[in-house]
C-alpha positions in Angstrom: 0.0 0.0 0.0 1.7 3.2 -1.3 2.1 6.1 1.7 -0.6 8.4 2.4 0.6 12.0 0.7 -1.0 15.4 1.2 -1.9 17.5 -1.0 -0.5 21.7 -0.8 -4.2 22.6 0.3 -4.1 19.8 2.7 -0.6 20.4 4.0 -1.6 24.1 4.3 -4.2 23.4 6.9 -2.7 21.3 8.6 0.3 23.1 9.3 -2.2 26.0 10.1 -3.9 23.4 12.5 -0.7 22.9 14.4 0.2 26.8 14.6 -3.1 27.3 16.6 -3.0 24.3 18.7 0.9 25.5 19.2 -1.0 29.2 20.1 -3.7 27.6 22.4 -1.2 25.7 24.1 1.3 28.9 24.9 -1.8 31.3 25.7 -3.4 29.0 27.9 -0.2 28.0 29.7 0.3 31.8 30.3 -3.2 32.4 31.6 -2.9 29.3 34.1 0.8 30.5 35.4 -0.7 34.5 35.7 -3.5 32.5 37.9 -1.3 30.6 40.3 1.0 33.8 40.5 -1.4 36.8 41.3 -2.8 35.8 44.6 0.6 36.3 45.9 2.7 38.6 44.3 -0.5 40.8 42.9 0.8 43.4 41.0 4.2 42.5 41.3 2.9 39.6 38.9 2.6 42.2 36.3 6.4 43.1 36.3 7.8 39.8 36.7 5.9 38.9 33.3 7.2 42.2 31.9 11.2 41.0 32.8 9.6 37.4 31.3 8.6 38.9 27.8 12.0 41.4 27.5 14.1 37.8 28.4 12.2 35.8 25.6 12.9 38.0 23.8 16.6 39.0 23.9 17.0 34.5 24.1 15.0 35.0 21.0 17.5 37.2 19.4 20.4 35.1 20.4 19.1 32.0 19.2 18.3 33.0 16.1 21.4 35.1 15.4 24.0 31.7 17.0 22.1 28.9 16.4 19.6 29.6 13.6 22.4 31.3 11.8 25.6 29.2 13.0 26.2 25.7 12.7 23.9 23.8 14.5 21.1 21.9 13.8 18.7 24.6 14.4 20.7 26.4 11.4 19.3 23.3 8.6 15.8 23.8 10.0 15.8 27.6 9.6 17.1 27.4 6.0 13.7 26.1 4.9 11.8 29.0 6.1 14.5 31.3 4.0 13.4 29.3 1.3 9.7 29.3 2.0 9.1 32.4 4.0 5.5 32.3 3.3 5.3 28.6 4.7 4.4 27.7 8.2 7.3 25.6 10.0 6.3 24.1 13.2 8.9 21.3 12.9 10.0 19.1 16.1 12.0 22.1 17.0 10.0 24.8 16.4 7.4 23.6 18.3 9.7 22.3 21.2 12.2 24.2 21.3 10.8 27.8 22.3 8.9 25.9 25.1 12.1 24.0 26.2 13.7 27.7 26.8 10.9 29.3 28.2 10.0 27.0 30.4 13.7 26.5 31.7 12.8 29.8 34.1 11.3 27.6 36.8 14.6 25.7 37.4 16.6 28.5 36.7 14.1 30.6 39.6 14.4 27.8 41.9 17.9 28.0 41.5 18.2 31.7 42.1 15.7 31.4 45.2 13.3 33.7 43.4 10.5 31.7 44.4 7.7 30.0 42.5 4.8 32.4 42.0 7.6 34.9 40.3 9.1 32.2 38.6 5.2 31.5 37.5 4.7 35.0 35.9 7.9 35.2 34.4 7.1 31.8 32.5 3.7 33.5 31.5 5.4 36.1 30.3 7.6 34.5 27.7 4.8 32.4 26.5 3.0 35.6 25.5 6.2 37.4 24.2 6.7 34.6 22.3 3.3 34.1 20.7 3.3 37.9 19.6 6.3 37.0 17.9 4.9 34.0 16.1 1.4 36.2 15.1 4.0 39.2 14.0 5.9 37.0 12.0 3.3 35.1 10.7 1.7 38.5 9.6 4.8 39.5 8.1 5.1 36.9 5.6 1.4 36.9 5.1 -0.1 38.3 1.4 -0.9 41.1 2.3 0.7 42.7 5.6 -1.1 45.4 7.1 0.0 49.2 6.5 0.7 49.5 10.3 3.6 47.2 10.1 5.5 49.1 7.4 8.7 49.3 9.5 8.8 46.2 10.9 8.3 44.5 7.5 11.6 46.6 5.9 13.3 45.7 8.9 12.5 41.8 8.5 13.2 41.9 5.1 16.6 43.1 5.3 17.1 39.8 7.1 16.2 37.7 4.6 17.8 39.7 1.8 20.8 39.9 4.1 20.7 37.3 6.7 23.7 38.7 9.3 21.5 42.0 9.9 18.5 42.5 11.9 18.5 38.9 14.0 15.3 40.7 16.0 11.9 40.4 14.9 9.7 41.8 17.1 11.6 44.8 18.0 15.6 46.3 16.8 16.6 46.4 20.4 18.7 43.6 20.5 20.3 44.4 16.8 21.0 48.1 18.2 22.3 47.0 21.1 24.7 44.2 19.7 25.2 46.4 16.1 23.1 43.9 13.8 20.8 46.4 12.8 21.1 46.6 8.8 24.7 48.3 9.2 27.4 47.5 6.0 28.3 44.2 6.0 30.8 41.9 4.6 30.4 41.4 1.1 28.7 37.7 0.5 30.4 37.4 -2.8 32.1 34.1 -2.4 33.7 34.0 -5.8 37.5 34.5 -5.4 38.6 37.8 -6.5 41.8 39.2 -7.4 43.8 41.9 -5.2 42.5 44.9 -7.1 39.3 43.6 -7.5 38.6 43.2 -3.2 40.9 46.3 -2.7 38.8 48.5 -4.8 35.7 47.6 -2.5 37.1 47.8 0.8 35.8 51.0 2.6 39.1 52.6 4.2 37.0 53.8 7.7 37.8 56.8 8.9 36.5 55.6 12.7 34.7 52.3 13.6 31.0 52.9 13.8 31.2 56.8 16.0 28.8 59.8 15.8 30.3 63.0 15.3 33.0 63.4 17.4 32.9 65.2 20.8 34.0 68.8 21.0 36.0 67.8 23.8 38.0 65.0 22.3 39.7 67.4 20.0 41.5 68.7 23.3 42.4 65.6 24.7 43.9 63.4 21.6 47.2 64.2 19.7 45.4 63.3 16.6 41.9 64.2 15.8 41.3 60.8 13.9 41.5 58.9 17.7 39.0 61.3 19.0 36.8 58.0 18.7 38.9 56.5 21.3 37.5 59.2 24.1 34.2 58.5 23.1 34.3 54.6 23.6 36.1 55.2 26.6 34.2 56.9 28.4 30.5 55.8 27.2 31.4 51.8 27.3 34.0 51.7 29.9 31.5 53.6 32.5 29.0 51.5 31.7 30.8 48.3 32.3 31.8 49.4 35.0 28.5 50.6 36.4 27.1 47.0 36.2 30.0 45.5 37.5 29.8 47.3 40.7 25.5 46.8 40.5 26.4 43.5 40.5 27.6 43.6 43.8 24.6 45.7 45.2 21.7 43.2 43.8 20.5 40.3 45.6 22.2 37.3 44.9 19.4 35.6 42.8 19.5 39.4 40.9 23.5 39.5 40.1 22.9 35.1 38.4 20.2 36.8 36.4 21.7 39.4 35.3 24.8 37.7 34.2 24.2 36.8 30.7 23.2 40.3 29.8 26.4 41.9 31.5 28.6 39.2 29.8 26.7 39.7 26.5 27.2 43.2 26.7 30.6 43.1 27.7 31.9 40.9 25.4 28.9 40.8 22.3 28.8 44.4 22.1 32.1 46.0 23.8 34.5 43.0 23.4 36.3 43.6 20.1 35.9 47.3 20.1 37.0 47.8 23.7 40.1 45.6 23.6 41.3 46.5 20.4 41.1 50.5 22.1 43.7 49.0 24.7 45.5 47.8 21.5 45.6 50.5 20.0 46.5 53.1 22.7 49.5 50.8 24.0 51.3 50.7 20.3 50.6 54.6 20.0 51.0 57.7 22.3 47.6 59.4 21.6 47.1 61.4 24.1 47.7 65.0 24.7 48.9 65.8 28.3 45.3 67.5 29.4 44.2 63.7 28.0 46.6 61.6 30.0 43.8 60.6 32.5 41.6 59.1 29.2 44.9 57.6 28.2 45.1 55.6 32.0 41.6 54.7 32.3 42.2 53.2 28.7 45.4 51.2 30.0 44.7 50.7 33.2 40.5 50.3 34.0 39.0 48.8 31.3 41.6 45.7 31.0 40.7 45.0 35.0 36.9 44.6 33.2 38.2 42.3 31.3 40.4 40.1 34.1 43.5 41.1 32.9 45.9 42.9 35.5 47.0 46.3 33.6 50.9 45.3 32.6 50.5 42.3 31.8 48.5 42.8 28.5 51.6 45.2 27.0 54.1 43.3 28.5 52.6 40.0 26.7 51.7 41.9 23.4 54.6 44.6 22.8 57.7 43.0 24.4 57.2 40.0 23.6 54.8 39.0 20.9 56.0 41.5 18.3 59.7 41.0 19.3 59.3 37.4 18.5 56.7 37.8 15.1 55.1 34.4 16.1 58.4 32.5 16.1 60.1 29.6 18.1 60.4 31.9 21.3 57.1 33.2 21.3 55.5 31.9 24.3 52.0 32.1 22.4 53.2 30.7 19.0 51.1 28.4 17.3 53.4 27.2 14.5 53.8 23.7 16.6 49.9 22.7 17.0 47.7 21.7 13.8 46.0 24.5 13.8 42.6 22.9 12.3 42.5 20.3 15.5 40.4 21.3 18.2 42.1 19.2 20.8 45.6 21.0 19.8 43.7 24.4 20.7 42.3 23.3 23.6 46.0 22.3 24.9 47.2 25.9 23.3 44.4 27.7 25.4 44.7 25.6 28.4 48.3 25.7 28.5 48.1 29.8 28.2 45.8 29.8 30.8 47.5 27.8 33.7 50.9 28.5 32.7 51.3 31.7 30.0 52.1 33.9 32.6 55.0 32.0 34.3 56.3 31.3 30.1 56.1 35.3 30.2 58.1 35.9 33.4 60.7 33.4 32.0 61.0 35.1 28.7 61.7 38.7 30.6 64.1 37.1 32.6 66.0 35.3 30.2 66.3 38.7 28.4 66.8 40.3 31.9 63.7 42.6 32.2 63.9 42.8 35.4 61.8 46.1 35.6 59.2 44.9 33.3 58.9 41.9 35.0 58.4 43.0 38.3 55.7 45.6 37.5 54.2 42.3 36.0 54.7 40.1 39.1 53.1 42.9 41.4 50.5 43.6 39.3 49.1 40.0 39.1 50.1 39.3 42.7 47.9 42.5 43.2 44.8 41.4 41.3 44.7 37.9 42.2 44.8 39.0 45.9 42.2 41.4 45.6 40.1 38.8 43.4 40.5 36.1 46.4 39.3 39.0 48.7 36.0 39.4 46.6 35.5 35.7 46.1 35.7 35.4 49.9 33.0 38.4 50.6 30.9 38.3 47.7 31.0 34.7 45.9 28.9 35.1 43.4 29.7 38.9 42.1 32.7 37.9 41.6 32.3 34.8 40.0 30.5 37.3 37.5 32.6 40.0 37.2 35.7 38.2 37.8 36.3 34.8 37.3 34.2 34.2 34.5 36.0 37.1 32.2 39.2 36.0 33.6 38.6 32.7 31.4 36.8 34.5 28.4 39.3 37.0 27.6 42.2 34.5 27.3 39.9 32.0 25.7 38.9 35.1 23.0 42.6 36.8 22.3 43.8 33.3 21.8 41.1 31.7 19.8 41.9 35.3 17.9 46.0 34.8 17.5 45.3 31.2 16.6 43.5 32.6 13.2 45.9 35.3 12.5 48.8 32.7 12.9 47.0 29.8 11.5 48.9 29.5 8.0 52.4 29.0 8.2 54.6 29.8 4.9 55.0 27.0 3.7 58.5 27.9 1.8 59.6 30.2 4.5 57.9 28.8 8.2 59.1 31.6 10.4 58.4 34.5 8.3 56.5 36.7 10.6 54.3 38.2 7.3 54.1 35.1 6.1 52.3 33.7 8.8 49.8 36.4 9.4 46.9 37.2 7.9 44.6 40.0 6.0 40.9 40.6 6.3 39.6 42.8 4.0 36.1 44.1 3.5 35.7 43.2 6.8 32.8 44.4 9.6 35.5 43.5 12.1 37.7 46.3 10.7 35.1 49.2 11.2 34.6 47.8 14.9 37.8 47.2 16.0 40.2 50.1 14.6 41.0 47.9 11.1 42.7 44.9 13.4 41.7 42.8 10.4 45.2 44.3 9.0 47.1 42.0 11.2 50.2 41.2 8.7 50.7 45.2 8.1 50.0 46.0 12.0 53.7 42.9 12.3 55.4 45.3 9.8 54.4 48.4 11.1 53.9 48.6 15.1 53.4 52.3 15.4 51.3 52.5 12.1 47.7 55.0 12.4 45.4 52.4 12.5 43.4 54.4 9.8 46.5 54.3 7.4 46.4 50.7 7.6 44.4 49.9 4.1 46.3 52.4 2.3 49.5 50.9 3.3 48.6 47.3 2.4 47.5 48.5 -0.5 50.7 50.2 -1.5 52.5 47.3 -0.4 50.4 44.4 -1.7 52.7 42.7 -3.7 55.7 42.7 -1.0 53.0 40.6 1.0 52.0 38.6 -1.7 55.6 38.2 -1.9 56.3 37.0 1.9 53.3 34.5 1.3 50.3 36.6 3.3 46.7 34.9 3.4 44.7 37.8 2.1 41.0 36.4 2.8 38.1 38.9 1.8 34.5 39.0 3.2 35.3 36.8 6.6 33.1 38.9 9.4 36.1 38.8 12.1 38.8 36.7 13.1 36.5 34.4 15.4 34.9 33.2 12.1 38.3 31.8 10.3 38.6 30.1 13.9 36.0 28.5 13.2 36.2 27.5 10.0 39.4 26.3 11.6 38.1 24.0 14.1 35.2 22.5 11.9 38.2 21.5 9.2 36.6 24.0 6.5 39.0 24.5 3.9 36.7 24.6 1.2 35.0 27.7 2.9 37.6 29.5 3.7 39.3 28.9 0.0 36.1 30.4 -1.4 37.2 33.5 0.7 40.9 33.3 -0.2 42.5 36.2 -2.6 43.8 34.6 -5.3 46.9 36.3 -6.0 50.7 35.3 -6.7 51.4 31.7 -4.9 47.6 31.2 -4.6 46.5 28.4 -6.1 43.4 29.1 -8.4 41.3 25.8 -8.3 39.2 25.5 -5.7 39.8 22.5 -4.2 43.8 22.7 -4.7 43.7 25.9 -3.3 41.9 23.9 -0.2 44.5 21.3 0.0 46.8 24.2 -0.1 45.0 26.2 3.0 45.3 22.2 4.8 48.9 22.4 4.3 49.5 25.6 5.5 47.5 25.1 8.9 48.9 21.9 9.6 52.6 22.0 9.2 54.6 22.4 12.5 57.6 23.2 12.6 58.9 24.3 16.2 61.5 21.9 17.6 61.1 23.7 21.2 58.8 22.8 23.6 55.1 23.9 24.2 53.4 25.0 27.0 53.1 22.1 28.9 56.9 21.5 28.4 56.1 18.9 25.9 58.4 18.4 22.6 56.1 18.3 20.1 56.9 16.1 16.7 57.3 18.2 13.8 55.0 17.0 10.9 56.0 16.7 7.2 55.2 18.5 4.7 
């Protein structure tokens, strides 16, 4: 007996069946939860659904920006709505999924001592926010959407036309908040492209993402072009801070909840921009001497944000890191790992971690910098004893505001020098270009002061970080030359990482220049990528005082 088939009619209703059984379900479990709540928090009901409906919604966002868009399961399922938007798709995880999360308050309350009934209303919550956002969707796609949704229509359709802008749906918070909403992104073309060709379309910024600059800045910077760094400084850093010390105010049920949204601001939003201003302002003086208190707040507050004791970071990055160029006395090389194995980055990370700061103080000694090294030694001896004094008072704050970004930030800036010294010259294996990379026509530039440069930052410290596209420009063909991985249209360096660790040569060679060296078949210029990334060649030892074999070529 052949399988029953529906027709489109029949398919039709029935998927229109399930979206109103899923609508019943989620509107009648919010009415029940309101009902057990309200007798005893009464109106205080109301606001815990309120924080219920602004947390679906910002999990929303998130879900559908890293899971429906990265690669996950999730991210199959979601590319058949792009390719039926008009169709229902209440799929196994569709319909379970959204109920999994919302419903994953009550533990989560329990856990945080918030109590049932509030736990109750903020469950209710969700289930509404989350069924306006199926009817608003659903309306959306419809035939004919009505006139009143005008905006929120262009806004949706700028996701599907573009889908790495405007992850909301409901509402551009989130996108404004985390800069999604329909800002220039990296060009989708995946075609390989010669030099000229990506050169001529990448925007040479002239400050990443900034109004108008402050009157004041002008007063404060050497160089009006960094009057951006005042700005972020002291709008961001403030903030950050702000929350940190909230954190430490709240209840402790309060500082859990708010956790994700500090860490998501502090590293989703702020991450890349704020580090790469502590970058920046350590490789340049920019500063005028009525700004020098801008300049220390740079150097000196926001890496504490970020768990890193002050000279440590420019001790690390300046005398060692560009001294060495990546080499065999680089404590943070990566030449001696297989840079597409996640297990080898996981000892690179973990050996950093435990023991990159002792590898550091070894390396200053050995080149006796003794000054350096004991402004480093007092400075972590410094933090770490006022980090165990806020562990013992407050716990959980500090597990929040401390611990937790202590872990992050190393696992971020080395997940971020494991990309930009993933492919190794193959002719020439300690060739400090040659084993750096170029982004171009990438969002990551316009964030984070045109760090995408990385190759032309190795050969020129000191460089204007606004000059950088001209010079590689000028210069192309001396990195071409030294072997330089020019890839074009790659968001940020976290992506190639990636790509990296999921083994995807194939992607990233559709992103590869071609220019001299390159190979220009696809799937030799894979193989190529595979060679480059694999090759070790340190005879030393790693972190874990380990010889590593070196692998043939």
């Amino acid at each position: 007996m052949a399988p029953m088939t529906r027709t489109r009619p029949q398919r039709a209703a029935f998927e229109q069946a399930l979206s109103g059984l899923h609508h019943i379900t989620m509107l009648g479990c919010a009415a029940l939860l309101l009902t057990f709540a309200a007798p005893t928090l009464q109106w205080l009901a109301l606001a815990w659904a309120v924080l219920g409906w602004i947390t679906q919604s910002a999990v929303a966002y998130l879900v559908h920006r890293f899971l429906m868009h990265g690669p996950s399961v999730a991210a199959r399922a979601h590319a058949l709505h792009h390719r039926h938007p008009g169709r229902e798709q209440l799929d196994w995880l569709s319909w379970f999924g959204p109920i999994a999360i919302i419903f994953s308050a009550w533990p989560v309350a329990w856990l945080l001592g918030a109590g049932w009934p509030a736990a109750n209303a903020m469950v209710a919550g969700g289930c509404l926010s989350y069924s306006y956002f199926r009817i608003i969707h659903r309306l959306i796609h419809s035939p004919r959407p009505p006139r009143w949704m005008a905006g929120t229509l262009a806004f949706h359709q700028a996701h599907h036309a573009r889908p790495d802008v405007n992850f909301g749906v409901t509402t551009p918070l989130w996108d404004w908040l985390m800069e999604t909403r329909g800002a220039d992104r990296p060009l989708k073309d995946l075609s390989p492209r010669t030099a000229q060709a990506a050169q001529a379309s990448q925007t040479a910024v002239a400050k990443p993402d900034a109004q108008q600059p402050w009157a004041i800045a002008s007063r404060l910077v050497r160089d009006e072009r960094d009057s951006v760094f005042v700005q972020l400084a002291l709008t961001a850093g403030p903030l950050l801070a702000g929350m940190a010390l909230l954190l430490y105010a709240v209840p402790v049920w309060l500082c859990a909840a708010l956790a994700l949204p500090y860490w998501a601001l502090l590293y989703l939003r702020f991450g890349g921009p704020l580090l790469l201003l502590v970058h920046a302002v350590a490789h340049r003086r920019s500063f005028t001497r009525e700004g020098r208190w801008v300049e220390r707040w740079i150097l000196w507050g926001i890496p504490l944000l970020y768990g890193i004791s002050p000279p440590a970071y420019p001790a690390h990055h300046l005398a060692m890191h560009h001294a060495e160029g990546n080499g065999s006395e680089d404590v943070s090389t990566t030449l001696q790992y297989k840079r597409d194995d996640p297990w080898a980055f996981l000892r690179y990370y973990l050996g950093f971690l435990v023991f990159g700061l002792l590898q550091l103080g070894r390396y200053l000694a050995a080149r006796r910098r003794w000054r350096l090294l004991r402004r480093v030694v007092a400075a972590e001896l410094a933090f770490w004893a006022l980090a165990g004094v806020l562990l013992v008072l407050a716990p959980v704050p500090s597990l929040v505001v401390v611990v937790v970004p202590y872990v992050l930030t190393r696992f971020f800036l080395m997940a971020g020098n494991w990309a930009q010294h993933a492919f190794v010259n193959l002719k020439a294996s300690h060739d400090h270009l040659g084993n750096a990379t170029v982004l171009l026509n990438a969002r990551h530039n316009e964030r984070c002061f045109n760090d995408g440069y990385h190759a032309v930052h190795h050969r020129h410290p000191a460089m204007h970080w606004t000059e950088m596209p001209q010079a590689y420009e000028r210069d192309r063909l001396t990195y071409a030359g030294h072997g330089t991985l020019v890839l074009d249209g790659l968001s940020n360096n976290q992506v190639v990482w990636w790509k990296l660790m999921r083994g995807d040569f194939d992607g990233l060679a559709k992103h590869t220049l071609l220019q001299d060296g390159v190979p220009p078949v696809l799937a030799e210029r894979a193989t190529w990528l595979r060679q480059r990334a694999r090759l070790q060649v340190l005879p030393g030892t790693d972190l874990w005082g380990r010889r590593p074999q070196t692998a043939p070529r």
